[in-house]
C-alpha positions as CSV (number, residue, x, y, z in Angstrom):
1,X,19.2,36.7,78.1
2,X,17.8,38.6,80.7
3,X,14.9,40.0,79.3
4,X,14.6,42.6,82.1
5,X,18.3,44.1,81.9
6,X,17.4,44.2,78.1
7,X,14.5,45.8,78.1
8,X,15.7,48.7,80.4
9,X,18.9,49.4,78.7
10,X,16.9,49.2,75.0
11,X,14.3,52.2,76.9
12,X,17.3,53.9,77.8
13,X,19.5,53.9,74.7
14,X,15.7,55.4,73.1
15,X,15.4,58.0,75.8
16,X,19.0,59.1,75.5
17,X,18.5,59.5,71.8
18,X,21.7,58.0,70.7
19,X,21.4,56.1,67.7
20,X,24.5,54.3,67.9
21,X,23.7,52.8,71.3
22,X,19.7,51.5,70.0
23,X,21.3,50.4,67.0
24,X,23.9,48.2,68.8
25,X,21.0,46.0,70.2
26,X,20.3,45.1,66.4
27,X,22.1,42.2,63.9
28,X,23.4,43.3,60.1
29,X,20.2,41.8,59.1
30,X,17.5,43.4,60.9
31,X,14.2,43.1,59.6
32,X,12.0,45.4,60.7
33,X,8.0,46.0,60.4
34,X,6.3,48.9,61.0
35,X,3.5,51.2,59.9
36,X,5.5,54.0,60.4
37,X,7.7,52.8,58.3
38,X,5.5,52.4,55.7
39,X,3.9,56.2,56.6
40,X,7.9,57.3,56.7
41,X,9.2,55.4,53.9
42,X,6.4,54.4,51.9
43,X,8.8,52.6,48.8
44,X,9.9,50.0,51.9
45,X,5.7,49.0,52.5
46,X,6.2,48.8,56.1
47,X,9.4,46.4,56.3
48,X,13.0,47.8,56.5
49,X,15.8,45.4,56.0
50,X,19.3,46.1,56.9
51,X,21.1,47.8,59.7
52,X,22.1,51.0,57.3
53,X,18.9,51.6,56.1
54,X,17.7,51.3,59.7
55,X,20.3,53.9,60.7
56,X,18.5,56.2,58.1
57,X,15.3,55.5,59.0
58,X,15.3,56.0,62.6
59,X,17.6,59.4,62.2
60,X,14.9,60.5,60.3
61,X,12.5,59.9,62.5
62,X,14.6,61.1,65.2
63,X,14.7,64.1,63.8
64,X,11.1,64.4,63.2
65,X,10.3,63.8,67.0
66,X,12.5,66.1,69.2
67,X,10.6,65.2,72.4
68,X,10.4,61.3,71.0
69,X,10.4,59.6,75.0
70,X,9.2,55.8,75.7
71,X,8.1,54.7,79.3
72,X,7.7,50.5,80.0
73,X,4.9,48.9,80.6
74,X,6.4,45.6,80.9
75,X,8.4,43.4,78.8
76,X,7.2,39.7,78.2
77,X,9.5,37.0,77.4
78,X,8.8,34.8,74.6
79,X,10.9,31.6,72.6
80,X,14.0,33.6,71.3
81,X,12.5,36.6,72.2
82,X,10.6,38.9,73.8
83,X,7.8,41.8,73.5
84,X,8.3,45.3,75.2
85,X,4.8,47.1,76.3
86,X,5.2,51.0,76.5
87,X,4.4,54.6,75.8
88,X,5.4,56.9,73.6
89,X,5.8,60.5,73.7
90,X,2.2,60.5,72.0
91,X,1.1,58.5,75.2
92,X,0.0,55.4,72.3
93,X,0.6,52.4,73.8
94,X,2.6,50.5,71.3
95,X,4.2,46.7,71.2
96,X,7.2,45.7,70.0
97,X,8.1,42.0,69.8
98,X,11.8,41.4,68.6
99,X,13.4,37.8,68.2
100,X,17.0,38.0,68.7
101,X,20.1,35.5,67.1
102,X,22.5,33.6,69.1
103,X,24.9,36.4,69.9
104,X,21.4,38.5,71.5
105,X,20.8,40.4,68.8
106,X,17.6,41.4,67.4
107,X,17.1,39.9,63.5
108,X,13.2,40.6,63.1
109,X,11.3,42.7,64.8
110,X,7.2,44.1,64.3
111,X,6.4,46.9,66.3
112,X,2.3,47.5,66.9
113,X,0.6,50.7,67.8
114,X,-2.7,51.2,69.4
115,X,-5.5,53.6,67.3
């Protein structure tokens, strides 16, 4: 995988807001773990598991963030995966390091956010 291509086209699918298209870059069994899911979702404690109740949780948050926009910093490959470095719309830098199955799809990710 070309860790580049990927991490452009993830930044993209963000920026464009489509959830469909970030949600296409993601296996049936996501796990994901965040503290904004646990601030969003508090039942979950930070980890949500499954591409549905990912749908929900990022439409919601979607929602809650109209002018939601990321800019890269970089994107580091690692073993199976990778981290992407960037901003938000809150200018936070924030980390997201996502591990992906054979077919390139992401089945864990833990995204970090600085203070």
């Amino acid at each position: 995988m070309n860790v580049q291509s990927f991490a452009a086209e993830w930044i993209a699918a963000w920026n464009a807001r489509d959830l469909e298209r970030i949600l296409a870059h993601y296996a049936p069994d996501i796990e994901l773990v965040s503290p904004l899911a646990r601030r969003l979702v508090p039942e979950s404690g930070g980890t949500i598991r499954g591409l549905d109740a990912l749908r929900s949780y990022w439409s919601r948050g979607l929602a809650l963030n109209p002018d939601l926009r990321f800019e890269l910093v970089d994107a580091l490959e690692s073993v199976s995966g990778c981290t992407l470095v960037y901003h938000n719309h809150r200018r936070q830098l924030v980390a997201e390091t996502l591990f992906f199955d054979e077919e390139g799809l992401v089945i864990r990710a833990s995204a970090a956010y600085s203070a």
